[in-house]
Backbone as numpy.savetxt, mean C-alpha at the origin, in Angstrom:
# Nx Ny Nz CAx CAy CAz Cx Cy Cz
-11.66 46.99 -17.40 -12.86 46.71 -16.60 -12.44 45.95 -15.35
-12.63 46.47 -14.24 -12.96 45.87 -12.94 -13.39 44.95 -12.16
-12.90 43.85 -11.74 -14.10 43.08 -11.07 -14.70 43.67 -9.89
-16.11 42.98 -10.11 -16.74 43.87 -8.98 -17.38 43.20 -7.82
-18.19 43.95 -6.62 -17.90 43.47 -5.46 -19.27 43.38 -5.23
-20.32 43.65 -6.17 -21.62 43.54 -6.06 -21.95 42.41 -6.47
-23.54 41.70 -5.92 -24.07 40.70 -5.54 -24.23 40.52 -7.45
-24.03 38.66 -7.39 -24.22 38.71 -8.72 -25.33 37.95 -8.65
-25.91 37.50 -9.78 -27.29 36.69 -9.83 -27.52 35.00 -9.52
-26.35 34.75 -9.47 -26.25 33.32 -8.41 -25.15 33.56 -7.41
-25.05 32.56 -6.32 -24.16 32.85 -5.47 -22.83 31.91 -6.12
-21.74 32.55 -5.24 -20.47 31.97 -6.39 -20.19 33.06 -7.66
-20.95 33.46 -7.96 -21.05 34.52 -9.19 -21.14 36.60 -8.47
-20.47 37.44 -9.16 -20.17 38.43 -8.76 -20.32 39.25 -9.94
-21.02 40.48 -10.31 -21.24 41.50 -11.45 -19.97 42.07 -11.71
-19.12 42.10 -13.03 -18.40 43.21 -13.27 -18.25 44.67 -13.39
-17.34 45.46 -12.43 -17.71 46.58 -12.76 -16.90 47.47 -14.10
-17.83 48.44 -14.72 -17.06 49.17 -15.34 -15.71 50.06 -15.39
-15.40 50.97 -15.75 -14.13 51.25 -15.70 -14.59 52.77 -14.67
-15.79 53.21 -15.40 -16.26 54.51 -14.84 -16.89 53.80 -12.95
-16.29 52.32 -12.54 -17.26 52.15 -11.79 -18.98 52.16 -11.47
-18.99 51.79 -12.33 -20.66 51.81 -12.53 -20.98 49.79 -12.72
-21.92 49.00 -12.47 -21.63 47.63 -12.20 -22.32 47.02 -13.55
-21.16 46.50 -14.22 -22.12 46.06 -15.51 -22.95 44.43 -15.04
-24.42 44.97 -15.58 -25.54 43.82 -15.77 -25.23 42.41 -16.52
-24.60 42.78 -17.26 -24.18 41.98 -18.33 -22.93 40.68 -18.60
-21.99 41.15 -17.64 -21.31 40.42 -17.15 -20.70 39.98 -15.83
-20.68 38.85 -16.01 -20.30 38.74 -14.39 -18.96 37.49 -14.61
-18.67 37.13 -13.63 -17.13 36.44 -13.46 -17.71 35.80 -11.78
-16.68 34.01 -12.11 -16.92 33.42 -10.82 -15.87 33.52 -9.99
-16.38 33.65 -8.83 -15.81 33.97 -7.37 -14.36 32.72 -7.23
-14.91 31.69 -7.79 -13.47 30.70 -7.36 -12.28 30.35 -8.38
-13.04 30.52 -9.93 -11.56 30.79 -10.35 -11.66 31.76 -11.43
-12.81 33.08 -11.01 -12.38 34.13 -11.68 -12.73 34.11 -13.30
-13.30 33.19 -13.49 -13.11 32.98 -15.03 -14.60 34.16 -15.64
-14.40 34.62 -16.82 -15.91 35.85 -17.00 -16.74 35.23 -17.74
-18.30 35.42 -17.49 -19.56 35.04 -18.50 -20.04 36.40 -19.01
-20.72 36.07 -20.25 -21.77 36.82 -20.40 -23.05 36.86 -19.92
-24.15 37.77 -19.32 -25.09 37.10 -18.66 -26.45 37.89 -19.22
-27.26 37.26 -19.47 -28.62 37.68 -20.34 -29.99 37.30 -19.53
-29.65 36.77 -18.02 -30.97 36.60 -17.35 -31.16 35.43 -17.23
-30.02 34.28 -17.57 -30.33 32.95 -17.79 -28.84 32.51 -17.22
-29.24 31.85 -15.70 -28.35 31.38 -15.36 -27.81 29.85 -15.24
-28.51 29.17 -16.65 -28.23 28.11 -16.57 -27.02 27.42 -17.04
-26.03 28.48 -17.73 -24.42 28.17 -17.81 -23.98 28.80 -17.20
-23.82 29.17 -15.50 -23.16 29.60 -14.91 -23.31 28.31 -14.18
-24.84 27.76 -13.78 -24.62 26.42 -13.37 -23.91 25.24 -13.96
-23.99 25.36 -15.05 -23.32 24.22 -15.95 -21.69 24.34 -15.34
-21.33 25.62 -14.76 -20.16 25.92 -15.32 -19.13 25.40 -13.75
-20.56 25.58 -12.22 -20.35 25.15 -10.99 -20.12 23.84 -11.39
-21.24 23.45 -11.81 -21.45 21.67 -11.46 -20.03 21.00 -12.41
-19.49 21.43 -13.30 -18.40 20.72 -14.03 -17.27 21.17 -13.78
-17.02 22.19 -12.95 -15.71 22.61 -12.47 -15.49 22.69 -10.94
-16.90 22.84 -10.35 -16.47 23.35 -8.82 -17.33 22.51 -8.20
-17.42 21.50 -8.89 -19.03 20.13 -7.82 -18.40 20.16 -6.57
-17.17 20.10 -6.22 -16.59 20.19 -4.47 -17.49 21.51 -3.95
-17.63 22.45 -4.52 -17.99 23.55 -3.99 -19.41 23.82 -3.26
-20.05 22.86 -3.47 -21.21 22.48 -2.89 -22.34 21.96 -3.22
-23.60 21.82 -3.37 -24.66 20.95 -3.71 -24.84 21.66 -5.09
-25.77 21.03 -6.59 -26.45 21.49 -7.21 -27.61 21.91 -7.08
-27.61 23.28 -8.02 -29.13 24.14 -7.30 -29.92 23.66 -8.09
-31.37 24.11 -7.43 -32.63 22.69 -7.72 -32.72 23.35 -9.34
-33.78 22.39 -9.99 -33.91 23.33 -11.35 -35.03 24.45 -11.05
-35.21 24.40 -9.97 -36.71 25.61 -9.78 -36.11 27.01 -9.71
-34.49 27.06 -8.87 -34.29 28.30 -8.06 -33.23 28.72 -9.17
-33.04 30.45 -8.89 -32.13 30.57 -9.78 -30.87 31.37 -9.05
-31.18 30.56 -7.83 -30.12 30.84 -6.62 -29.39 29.78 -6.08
-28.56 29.07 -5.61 -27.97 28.15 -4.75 -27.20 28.37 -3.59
-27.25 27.16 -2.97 -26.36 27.37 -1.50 -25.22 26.94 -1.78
-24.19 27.43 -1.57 -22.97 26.74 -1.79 -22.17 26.30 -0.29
-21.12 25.83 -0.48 -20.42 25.58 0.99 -18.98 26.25 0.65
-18.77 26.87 2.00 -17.21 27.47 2.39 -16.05 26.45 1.58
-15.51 26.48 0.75 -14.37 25.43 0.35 -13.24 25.92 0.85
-13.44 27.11 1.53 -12.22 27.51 2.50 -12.11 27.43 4.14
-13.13 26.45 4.10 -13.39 26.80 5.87 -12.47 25.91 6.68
-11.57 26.42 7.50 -10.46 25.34 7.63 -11.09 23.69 8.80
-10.32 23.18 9.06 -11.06 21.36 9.81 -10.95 21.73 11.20
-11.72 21.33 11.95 -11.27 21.57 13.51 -9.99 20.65 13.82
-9.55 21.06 14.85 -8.08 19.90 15.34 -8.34 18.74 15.47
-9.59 18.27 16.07 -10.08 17.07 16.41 -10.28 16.50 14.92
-10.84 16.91 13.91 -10.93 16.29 12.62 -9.47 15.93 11.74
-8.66 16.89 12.22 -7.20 17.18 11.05 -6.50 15.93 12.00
-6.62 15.66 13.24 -5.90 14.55 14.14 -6.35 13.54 13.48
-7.53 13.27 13.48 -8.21 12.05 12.99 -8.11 11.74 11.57
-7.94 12.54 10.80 -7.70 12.10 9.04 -5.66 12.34 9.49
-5.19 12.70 10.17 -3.90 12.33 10.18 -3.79 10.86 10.39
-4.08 10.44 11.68 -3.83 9.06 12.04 -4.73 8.25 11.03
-5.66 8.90 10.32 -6.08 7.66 8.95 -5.18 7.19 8.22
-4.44 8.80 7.84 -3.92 8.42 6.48 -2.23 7.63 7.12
-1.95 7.43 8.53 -0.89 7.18 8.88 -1.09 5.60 8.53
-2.21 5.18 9.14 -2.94 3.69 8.90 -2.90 3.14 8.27
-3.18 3.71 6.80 -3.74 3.59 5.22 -2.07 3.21 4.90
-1.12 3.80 5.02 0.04 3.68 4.67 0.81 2.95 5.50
0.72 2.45 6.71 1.39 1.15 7.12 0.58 0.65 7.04
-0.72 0.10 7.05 -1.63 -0.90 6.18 -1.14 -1.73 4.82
-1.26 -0.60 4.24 -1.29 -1.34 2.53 0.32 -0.82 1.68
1.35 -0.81 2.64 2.23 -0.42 2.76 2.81 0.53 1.70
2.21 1.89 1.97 2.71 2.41 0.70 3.89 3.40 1.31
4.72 3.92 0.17 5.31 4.70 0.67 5.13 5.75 1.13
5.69 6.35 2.21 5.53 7.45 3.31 6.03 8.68 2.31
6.68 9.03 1.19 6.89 9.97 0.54 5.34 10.37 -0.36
4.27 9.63 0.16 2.81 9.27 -0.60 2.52 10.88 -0.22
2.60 11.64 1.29 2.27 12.69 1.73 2.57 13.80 1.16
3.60 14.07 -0.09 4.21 15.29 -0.40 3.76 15.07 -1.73
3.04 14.16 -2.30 2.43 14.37 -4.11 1.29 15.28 -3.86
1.39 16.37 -4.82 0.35 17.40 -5.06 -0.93 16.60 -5.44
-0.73 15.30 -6.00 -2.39 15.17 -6.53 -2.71 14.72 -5.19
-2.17 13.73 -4.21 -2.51 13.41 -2.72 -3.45 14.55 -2.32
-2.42 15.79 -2.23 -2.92 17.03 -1.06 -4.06 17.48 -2.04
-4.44 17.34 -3.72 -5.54 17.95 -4.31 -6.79 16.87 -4.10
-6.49 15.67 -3.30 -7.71 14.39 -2.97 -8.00 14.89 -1.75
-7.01 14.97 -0.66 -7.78 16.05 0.59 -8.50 16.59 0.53
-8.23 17.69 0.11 -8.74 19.14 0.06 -9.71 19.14 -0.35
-10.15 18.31 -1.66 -11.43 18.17 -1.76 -12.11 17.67 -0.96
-11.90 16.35 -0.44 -12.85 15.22 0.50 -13.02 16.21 1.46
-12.34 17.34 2.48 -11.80 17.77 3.68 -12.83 19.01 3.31
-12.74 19.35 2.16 -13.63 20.77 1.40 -12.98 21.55 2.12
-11.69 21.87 2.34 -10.63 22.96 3.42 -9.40 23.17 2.29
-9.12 23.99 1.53 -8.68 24.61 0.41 -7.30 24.77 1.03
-7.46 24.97 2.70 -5.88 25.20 3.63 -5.38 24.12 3.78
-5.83 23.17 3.78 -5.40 22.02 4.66 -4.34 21.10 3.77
-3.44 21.20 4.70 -1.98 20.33 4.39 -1.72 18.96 4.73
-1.18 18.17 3.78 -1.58 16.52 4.68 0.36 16.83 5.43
-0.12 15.78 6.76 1.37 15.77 7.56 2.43 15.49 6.54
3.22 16.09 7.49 4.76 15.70 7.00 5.32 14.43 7.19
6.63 14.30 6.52 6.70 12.56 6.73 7.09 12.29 7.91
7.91 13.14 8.95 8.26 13.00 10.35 6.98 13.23 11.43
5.96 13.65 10.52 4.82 13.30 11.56 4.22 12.06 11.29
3.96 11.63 10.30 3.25 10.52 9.60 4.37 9.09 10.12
5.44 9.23 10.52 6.73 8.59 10.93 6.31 8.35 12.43
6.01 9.21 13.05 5.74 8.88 14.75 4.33 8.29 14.65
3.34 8.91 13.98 2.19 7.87 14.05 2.16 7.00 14.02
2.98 6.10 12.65 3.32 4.88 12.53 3.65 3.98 13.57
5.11 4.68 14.39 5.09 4.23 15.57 4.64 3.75 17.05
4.09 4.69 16.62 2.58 5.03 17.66 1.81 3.85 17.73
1.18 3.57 16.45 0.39 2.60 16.05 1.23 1.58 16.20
2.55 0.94 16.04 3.06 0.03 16.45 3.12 -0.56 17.73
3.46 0.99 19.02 3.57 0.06 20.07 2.55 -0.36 19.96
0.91 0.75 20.36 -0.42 0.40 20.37 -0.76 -1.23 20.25
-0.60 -1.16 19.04 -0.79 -3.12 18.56 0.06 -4.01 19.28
1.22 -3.69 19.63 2.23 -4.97 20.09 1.95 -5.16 21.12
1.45 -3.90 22.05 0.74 -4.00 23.77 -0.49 -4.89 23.29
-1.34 -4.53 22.50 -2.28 -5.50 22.60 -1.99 -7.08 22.01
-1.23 -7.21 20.79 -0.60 -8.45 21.38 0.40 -9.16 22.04
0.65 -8.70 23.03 1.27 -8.72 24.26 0.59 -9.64 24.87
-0.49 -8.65 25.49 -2.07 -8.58 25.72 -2.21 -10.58 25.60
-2.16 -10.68 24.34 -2.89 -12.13 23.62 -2.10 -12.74 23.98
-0.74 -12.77 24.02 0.21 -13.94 24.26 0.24 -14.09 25.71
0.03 -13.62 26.51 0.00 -13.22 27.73 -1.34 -14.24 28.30
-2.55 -14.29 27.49 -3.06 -15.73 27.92 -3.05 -16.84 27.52
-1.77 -17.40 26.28 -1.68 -18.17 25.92 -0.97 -19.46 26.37
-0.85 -20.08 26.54 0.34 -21.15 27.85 1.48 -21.93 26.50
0.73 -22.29 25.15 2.03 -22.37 24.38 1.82 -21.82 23.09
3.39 -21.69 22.36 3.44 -20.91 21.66 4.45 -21.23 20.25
4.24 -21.80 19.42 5.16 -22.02 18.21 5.61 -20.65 17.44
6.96 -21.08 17.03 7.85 -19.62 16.40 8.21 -20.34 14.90
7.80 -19.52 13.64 8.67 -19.66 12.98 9.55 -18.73 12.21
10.53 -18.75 11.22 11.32 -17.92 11.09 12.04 -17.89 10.16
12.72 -17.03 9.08 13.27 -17.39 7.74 14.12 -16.01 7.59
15.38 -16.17 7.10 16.20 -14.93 6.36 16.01 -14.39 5.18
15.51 -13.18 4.76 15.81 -13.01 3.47 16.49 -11.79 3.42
16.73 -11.42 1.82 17.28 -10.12 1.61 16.53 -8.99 0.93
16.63 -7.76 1.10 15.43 -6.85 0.45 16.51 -6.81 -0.93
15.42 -6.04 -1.75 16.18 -5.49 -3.08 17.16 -4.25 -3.03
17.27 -4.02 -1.69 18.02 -2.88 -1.38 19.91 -3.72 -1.03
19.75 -5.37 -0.98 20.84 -5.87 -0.24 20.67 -5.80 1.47
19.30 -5.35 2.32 19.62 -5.79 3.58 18.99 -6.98 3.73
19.66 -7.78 5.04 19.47 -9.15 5.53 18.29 -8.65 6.78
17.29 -9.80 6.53 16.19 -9.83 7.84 16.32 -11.23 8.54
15.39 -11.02 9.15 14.69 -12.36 9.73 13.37 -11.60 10.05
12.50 -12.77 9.72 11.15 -12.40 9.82 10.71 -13.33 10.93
10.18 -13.51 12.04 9.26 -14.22 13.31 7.59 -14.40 13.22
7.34 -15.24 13.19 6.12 -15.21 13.38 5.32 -16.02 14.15
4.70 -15.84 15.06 3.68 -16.78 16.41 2.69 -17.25 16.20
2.68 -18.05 16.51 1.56 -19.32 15.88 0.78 -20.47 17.48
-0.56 -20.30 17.57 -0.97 -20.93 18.75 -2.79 -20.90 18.45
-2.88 -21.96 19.09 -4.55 -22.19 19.50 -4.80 -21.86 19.89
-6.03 -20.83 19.91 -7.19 -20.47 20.74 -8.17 -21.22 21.20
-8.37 -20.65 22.16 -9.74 -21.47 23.40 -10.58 -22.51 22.32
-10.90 -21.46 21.26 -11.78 -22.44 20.53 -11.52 -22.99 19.20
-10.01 -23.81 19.66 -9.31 -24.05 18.53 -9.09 -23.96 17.77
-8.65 -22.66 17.27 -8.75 -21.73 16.20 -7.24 -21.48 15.62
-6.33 -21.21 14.76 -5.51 -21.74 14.69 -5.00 -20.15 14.29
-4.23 -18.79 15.22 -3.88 -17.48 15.36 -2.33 -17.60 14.61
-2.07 -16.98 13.80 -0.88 -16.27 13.86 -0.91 -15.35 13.20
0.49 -13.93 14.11 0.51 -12.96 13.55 1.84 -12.59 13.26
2.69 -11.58 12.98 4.45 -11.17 12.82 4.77 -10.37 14.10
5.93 -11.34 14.42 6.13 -10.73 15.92 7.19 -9.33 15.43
8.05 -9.55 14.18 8.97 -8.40 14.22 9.49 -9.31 12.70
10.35 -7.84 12.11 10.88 -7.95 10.99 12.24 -7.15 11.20
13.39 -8.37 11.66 14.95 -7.82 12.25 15.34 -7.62 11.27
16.83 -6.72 11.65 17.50 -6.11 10.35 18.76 -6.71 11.46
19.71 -7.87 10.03 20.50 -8.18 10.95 21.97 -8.10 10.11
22.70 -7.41 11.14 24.07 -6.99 9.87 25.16 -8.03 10.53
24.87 -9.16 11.43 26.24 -10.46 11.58 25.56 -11.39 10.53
27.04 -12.09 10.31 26.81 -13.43 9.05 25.56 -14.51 9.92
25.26 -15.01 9.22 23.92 -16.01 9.70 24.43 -17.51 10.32
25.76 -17.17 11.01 26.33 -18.63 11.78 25.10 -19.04 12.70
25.26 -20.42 13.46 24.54 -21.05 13.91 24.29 -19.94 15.16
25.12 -19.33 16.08 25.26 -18.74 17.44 24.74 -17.89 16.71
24.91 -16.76 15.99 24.27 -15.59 16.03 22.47 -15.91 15.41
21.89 -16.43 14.34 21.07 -16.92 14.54 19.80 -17.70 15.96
20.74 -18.30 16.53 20.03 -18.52 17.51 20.02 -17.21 18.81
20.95 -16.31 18.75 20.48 -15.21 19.55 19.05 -14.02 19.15
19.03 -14.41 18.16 18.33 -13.59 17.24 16.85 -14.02 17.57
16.94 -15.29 17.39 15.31 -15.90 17.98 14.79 -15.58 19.57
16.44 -15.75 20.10 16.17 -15.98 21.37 15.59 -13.87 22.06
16.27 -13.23 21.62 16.24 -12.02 21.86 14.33 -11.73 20.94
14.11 -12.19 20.12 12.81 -12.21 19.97 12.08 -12.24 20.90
12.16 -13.57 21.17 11.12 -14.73 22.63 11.28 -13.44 23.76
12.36 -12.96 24.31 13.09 -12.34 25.43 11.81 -10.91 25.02
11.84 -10.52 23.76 11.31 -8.97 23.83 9.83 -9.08 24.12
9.59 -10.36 23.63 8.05 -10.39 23.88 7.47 -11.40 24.70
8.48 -11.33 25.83 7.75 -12.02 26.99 7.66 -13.31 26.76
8.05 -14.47 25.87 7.32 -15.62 25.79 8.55 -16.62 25.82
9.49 -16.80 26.54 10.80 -17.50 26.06 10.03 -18.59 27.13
9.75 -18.52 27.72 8.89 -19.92 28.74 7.74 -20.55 28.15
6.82 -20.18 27.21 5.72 -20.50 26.47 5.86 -21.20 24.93
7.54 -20.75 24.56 7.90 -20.95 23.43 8.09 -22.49 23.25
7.81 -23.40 22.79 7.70 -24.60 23.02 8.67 -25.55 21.20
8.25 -24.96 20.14 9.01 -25.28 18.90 9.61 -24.33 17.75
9.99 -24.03 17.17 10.84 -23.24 16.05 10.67 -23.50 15.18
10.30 -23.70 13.69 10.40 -23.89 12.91 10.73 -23.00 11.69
11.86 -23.55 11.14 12.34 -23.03 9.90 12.82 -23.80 8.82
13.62 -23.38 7.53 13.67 -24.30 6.59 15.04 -25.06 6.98
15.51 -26.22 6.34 16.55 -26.75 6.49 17.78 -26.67 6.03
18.16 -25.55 6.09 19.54 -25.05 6.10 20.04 -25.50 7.12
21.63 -25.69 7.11 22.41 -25.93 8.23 22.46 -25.13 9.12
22.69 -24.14 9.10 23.17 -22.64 9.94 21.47 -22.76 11.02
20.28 -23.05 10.35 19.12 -22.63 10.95 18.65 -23.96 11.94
18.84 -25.46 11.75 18.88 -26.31 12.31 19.83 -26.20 13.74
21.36 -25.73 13.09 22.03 -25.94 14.20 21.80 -24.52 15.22
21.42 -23.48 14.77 21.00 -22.29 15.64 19.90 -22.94 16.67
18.88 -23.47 16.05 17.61 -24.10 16.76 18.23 -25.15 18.00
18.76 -25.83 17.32 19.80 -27.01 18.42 20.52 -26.63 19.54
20.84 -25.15 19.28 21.58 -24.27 20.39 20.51 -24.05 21.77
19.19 -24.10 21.06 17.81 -23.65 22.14 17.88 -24.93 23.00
16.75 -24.54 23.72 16.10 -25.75 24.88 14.28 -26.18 23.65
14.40 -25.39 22.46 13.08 -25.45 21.88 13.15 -26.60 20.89
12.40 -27.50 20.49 12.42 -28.53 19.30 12.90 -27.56 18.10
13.10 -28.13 17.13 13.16 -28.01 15.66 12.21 -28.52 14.93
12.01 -27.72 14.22 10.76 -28.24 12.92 10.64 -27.88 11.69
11.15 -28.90 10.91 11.59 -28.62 9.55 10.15 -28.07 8.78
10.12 -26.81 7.72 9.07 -26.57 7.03 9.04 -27.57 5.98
7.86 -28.42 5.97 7.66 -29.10 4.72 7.71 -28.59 3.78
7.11 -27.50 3.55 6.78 -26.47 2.01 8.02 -26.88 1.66
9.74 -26.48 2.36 10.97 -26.56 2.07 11.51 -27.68 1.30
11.44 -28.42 2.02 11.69 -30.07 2.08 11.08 -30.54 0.71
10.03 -30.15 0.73 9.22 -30.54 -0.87 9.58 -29.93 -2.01
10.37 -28.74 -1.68 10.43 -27.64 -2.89 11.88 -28.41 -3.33
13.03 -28.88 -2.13 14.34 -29.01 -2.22 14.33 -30.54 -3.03
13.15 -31.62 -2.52 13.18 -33.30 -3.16 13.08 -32.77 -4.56
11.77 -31.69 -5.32 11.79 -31.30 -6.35 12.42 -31.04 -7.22
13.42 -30.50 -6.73 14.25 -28.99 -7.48 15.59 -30.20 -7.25
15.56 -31.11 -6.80 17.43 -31.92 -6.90 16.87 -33.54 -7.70
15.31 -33.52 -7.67 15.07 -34.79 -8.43 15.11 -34.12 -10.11
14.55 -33.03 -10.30 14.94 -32.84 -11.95 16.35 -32.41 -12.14
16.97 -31.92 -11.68 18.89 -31.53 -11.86 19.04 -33.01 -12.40
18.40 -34.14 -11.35 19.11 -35.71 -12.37 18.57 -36.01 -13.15
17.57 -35.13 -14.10 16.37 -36.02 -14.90 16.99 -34.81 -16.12
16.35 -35.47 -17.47 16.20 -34.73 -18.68 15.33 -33.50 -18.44
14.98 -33.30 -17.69 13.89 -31.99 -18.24 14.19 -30.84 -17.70
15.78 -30.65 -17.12 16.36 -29.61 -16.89 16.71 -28.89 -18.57
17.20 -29.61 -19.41 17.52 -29.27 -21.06 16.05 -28.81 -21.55
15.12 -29.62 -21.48 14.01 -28.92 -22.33 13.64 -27.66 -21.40
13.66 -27.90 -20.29 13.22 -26.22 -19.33 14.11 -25.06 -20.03
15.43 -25.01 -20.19 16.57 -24.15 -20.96 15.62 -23.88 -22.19
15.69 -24.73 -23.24 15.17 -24.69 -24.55 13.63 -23.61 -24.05
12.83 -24.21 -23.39 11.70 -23.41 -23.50 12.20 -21.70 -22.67
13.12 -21.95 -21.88 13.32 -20.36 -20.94 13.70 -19.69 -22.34
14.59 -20.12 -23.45 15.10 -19.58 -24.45 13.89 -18.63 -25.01
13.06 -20.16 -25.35 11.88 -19.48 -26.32 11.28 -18.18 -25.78
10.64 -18.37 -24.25 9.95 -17.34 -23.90 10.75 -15.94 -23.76
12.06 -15.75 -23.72 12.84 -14.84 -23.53 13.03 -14.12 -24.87
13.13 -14.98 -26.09 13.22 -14.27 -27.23 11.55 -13.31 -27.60
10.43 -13.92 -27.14 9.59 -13.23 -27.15 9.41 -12.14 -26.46
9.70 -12.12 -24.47 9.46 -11.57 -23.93 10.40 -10.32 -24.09
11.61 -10.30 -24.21 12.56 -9.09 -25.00 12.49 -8.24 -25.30
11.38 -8.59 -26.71 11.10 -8.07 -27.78 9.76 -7.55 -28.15
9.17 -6.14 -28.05 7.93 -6.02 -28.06 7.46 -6.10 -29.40
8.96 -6.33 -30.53 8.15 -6.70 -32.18 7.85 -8.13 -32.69
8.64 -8.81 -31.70 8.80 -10.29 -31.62 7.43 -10.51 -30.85
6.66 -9.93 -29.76 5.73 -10.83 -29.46 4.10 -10.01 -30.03
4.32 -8.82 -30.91 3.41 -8.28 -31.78 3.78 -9.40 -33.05
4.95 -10.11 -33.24 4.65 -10.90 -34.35 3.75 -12.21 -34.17
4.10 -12.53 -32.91 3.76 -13.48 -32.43 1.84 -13.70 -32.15
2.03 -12.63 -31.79 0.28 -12.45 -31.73 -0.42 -12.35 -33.52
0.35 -11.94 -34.04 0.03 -11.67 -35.28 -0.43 -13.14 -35.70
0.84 -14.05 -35.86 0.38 -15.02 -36.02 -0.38 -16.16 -35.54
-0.69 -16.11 -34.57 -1.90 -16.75 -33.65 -3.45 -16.24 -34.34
-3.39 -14.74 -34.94 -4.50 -14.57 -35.73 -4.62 -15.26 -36.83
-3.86 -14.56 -37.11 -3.82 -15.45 -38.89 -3.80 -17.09 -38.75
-3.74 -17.75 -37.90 -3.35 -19.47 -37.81 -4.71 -19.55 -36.88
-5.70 -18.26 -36.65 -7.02 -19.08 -35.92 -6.55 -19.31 -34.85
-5.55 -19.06 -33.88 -5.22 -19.32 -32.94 -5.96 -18.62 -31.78
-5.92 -19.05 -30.49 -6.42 -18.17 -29.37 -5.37 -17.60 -28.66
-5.45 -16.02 -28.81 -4.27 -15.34 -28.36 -3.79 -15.60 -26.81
-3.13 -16.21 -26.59 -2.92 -16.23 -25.18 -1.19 -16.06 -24.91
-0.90 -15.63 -23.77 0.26 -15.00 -23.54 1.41 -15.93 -23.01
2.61 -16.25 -23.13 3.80 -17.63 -22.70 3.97 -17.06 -21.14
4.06 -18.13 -20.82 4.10 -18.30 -19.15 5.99 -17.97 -18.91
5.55 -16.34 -18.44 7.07 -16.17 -17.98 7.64 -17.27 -16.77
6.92 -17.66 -15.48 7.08 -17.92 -14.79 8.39 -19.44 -15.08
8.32 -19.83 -16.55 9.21 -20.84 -16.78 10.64 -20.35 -17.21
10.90 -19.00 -17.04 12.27 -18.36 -17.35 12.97 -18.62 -15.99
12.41 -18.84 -14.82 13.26 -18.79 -13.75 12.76 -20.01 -12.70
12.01 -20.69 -12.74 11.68 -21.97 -11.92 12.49 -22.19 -11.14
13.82 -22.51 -12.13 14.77 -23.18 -11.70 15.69 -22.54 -11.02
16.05 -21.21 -11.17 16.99 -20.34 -10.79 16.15 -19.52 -8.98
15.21 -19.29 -9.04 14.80 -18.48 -7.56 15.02 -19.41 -6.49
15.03 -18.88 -5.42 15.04 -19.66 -4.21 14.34 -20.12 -4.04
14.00 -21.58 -3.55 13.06 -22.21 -2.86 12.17 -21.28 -1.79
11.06 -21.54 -2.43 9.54 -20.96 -1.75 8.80 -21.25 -0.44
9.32 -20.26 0.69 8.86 -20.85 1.89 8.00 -20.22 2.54
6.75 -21.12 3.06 5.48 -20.44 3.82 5.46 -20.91 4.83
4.68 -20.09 6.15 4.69 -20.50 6.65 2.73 -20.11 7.49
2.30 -20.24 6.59 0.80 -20.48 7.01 -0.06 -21.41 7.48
């Protein structure tokens, strides 16, 4: 048996034909994924069958009609629309920083296609989604350009770290009052720096900052944590130094318990929580017994496995 090309009794729906070509009444098959009904004059599981498989496909028909309107799910986006959900989704992903390989997952391109109701439509590639990004970078840096440009002074601060990949940064960030004393900062840049972090190369690093964005005359203090290398880089400037307290407080902390007893009980407890955390039969026992003892199940604070061991915690807000 044939599918056939005659009008079926809802739209979306198409009559089967026989073999002799003749159009059977009786059955019909849907237009979008082909699948066959039986049909007796009652098209209220063919609707059942739109609304739970093909609701993208267009509105539900009223309960009066035993016809519906559906919409093109193939009708492709104008350019002006496919530009504009490009540079969204370029946004969305240096926004909330996800990864740029986000564009090539099939369930991604099956969230389009629906929202887009364009069955063609391909989300960019990563070398397009790559220049947008950019795009959107200068865009913003001209406009704060723009801002620093009426500002008369301007505080910098600044810190090294390393990614989980092993590269070295420095992160910048500008900090200044507004008219209505409002207290602005944003990230001037996030360097990728492959010399050792001596005092001279450090301080070129800031200084080539200030230099890219116009402000080496406005720049008035520096602040970073108190490492040697970052003090004496700063000392190299014509700019003050300014030690981060956050630093300073984290470092009196972290060298007043090294002389006190409660470096040994911190060990003893990192022990404990590690033999639990390990072990997913060890902390199903553990919960076990918190029931049975009436206890309130609550979970051991990993955060005491490493206190002592991470780097000192530096903000600069």
């Amino acid at each position: 048996m044939e599918q056939g090309e005659q009008g079926g009794p809802m739209d979306g729906f198409n009559y089967k034909k026989n073999d002799d070509g003749t159009v059977n009444k009786y059955k019909v098959f849907c237009k979008i994924c082909n699948k066959e009904f039986q049909f007796h004059r009652s098209c209220s599981s063919l609707r059942y069958h739109v609304n739970a498989k093909h609701a993208f496909a267009g509105p539900s028909s009223s309960a009066s009609g035993l016809r519906q309107t559906t919409l093109d799910f193939r009708r492709p986006l104008t350019k002006s629309t496919s530009d504009n959900l490009t540079n969204t989704i370029a946004k969305w992903i240096a926004k909330d920083c996800r990864p740029i390989s986000t564009v090539e997952d099939s369930g991604f391109m099956d969230v389009l296609q629906v929202a887009s109701q364009d069955s063609s439509y391909k989300p960019p590639s990563r070398a397009t989604v790559m220049m947008k990004i950019h795009k959107l970078y200068e865009n913003e840096k001209e406009k704060r350009k723009e801002v620093l440009a009426q500002v008369n002074y301007i505080a910098l601060t600044g810190d090294h770290w390393t990614s989980v990949s092993n590269n070295n940064y420095l992160g910048v960030t500008a900090h200044y009052i507004s008219d209505t004393w409002e207290l602005k900062s944003f990230a001037l840049t996030i360097l990728k720096t492959e010399e050792r972090h001596f005092a001279e190369a450090c301080k070129e690093q800031f200084l080539s900052v200030a230099r890219k964005w116009d402000i080496e005359g406005k720049t008035t203090t520096i602040g970073t944590d108190s490492a040697r290398n970052m003090v004496a880089a700063i000392r190299l400037t014509r700019y003050e130094h300014m030690n981060c307290v956050a630093h300073m407080l984290q470092r009196s902390v972290t060298e007043s318990l090294a002389d006190s007893g409660f470096v040994n009980a911190l060990v003893k407890a990192r022990k404990v929580v590690g033999h639990f955390k390990h072990s997913p039969a060890n902390a199903a026992e553990l919960q076990a017994q918190q029931v049975s003892l009436g206890k309130k199940q609550e979970p051991l604070i990993q955060d005491v496995m490493d206190v002592m061991s991470r780097p000192p915690f530096v903000s600069y807000r």
